[in-house]
C-alpha positions in Angstrom: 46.9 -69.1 221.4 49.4 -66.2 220.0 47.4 -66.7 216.4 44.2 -66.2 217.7 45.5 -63.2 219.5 47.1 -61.9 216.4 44.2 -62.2 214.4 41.6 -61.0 217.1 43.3 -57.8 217.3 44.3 -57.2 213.2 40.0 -57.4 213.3 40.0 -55.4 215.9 41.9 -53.0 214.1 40.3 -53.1 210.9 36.9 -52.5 212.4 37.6 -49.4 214.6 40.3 -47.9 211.8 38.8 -44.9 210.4 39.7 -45.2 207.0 39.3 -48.9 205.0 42.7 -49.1 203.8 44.6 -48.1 206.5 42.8 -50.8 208.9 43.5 -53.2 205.9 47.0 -52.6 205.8 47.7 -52.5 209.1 46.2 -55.9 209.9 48.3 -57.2 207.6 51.3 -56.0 208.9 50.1 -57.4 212.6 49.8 -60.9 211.1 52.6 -60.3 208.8 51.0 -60.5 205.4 53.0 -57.2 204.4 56.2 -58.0 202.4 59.6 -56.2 203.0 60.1 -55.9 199.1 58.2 -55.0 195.6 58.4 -57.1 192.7 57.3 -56.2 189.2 58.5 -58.8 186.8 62.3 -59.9 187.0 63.6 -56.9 189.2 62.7 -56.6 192.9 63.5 -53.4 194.7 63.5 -53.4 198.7 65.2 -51.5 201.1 66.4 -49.0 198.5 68.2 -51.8 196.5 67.2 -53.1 193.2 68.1 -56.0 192.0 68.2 -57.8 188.6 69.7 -60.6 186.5 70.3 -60.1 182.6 71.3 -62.1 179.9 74.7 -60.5 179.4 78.4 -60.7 179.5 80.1 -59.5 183.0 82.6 -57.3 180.8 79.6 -56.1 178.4 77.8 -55.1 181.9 81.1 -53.2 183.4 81.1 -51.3 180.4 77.3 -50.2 180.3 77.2 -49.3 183.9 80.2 -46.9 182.9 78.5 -45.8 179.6 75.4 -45.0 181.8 76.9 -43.2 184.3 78.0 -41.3 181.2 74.8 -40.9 179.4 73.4 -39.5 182.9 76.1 -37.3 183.9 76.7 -39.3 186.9 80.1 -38.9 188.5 81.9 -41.8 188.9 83.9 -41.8 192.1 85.3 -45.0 192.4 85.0 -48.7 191.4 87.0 -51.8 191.7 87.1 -55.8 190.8 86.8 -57.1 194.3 87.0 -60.6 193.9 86.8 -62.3 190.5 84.1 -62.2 188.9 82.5 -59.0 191.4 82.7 -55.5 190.5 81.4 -52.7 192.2 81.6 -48.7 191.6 80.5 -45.7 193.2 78.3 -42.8 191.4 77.5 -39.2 192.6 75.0 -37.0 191.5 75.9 -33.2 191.4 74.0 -32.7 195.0 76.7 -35.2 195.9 74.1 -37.9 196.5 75.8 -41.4 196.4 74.4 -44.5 194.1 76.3 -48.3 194.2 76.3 -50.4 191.7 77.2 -54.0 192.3 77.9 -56.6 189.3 78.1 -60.2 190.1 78.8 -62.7 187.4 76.8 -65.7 187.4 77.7 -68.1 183.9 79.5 -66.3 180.7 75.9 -64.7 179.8 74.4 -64.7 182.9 75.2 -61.0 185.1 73.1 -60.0 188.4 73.1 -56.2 188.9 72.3 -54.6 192.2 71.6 -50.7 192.3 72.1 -49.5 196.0 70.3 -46.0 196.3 70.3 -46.3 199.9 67.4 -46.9 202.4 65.6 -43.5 201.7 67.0 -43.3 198.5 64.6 -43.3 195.1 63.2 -45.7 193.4 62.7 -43.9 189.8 66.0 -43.2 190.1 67.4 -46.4 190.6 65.2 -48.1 187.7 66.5 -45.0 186.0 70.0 -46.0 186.3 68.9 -50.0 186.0 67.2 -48.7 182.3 69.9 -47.0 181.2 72.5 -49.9 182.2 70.5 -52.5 179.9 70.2 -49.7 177.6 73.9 -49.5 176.9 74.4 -53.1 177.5 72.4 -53.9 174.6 74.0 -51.8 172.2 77.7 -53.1 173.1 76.3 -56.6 172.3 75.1 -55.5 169.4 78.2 -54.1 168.2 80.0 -57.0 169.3 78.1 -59.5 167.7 78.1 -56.8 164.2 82.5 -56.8 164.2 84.1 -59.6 162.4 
């Protein structure tokens, strides 16, 4: 009985909405069609976090996210090796607006990277920072594998 509800008034809704895609997408929220997250290829951002797993060494990673910070004249504020394996740092912007970045070590090539730019934070910025990361991380393998 509480489906038929649900979907009696989602039509309900989209009939008497006055614009198409507003009734659409709010009958999909009522019967909870509407997902909490985005994903476009191997990097999902939701809730102001994006997230993202890349073939790379955990050290190679620490070292791009500060190379990146770098490169975008972030400051960074603090960061730490909280357990092993995790590493997590703090960036500012000059309007003093905070970023995290979480690094979590999965196999010897294998590192998950989560940019936190808050609930209301943005997006752009945070694949920004993510493009930047891989960026880096690419060249310092590079380099490694080029040294004898």
């Amino acid at each position: 009985m509480p489906r038929r509800r649900l979907v009696a008034i989602g039509l309900l809704l989209l009939l008497c909405g006055g614009c198409a895609e507003a009734g659409i997408a709010t009958a999909g929220a009522v019967m909870g069609l509407a997902g909490s997250s985005i994903t476009t290829g191997a990097d999902v951002y939701g809730m102001g976090k994006l997230d993202a797993a890349d073939m790379v060494a955990f050290e190679e990673q620490v070292a791009a996210v500060r190379a990146a910070a770098e490169d975008l004249e972030l400051t960074l504020e603090k960061e730490e090796a909280y357990e092993p394996g995790r590493w997590r740092c703090t960036l500012a912007d000059d309007r003093q607006t905070r970023v995290r970045i979480y690094l979590d070590r999965r196999t010897p090539r294998l590192c998950r990277t989560r940019v936190d730019v808050g609930v209301l934070g943005s997006e752009p910025t945070a694949r920004l920072i993510l493009l930047r990361i891989r960026t880096h991380a690419k060249t310092i393998a590079q380099c490694d594998a080029s040294s004898p």
